[in-house]
N, C-alpha and C positions, 0 to 999 in steps of 0.2 A: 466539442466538450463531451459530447455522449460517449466514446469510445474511453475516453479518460473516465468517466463513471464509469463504464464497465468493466474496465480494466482494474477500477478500485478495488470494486464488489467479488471479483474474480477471486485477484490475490488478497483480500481482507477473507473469503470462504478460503481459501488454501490455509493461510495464518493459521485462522481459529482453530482447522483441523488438526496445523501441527502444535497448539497451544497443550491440546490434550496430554501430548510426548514427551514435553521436553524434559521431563525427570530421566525417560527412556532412553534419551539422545547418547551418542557418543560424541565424538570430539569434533568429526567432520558435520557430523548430521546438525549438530548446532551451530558451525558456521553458516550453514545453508538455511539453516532457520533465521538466524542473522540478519543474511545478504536478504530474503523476504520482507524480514521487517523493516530494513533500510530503503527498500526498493518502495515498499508500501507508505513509508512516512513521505517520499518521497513524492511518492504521485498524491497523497494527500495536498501538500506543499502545492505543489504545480497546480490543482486543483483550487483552492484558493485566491492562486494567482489567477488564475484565468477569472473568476468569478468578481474578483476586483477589477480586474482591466473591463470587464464586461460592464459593470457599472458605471466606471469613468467615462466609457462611450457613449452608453445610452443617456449620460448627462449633458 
């Protein structure tokens, strides 16, 4: 579960960085912004899940 928190904190500090841009972006540059934020909601997502399955255990 740790490496998945880190991984969160990682790509959520890259985000925020490119949060500042995205007026700036071009066409590609915002698909890559995109592909972050999907990849990010995504380890969110996964995250959660683990945090329920971990409860269901320790019940």
């Amino acid at each position: 579960m740790k490496p998945l928190i880190y991984q969160i904190l990682i790509i959520a500090f890259i985000w925020v960085g490119m949060v500042f841009f995205v007026q700036d972006m071009d066409q590609m540059s915002k698909m890559i912004f995109y592909l972050v934020t999907s990849w990010l909601l995504l380890l969110v997502v996964l995250l959660v899940k683990e945090i329920i399955r971990n409860r269901k255990k320790s019940n």
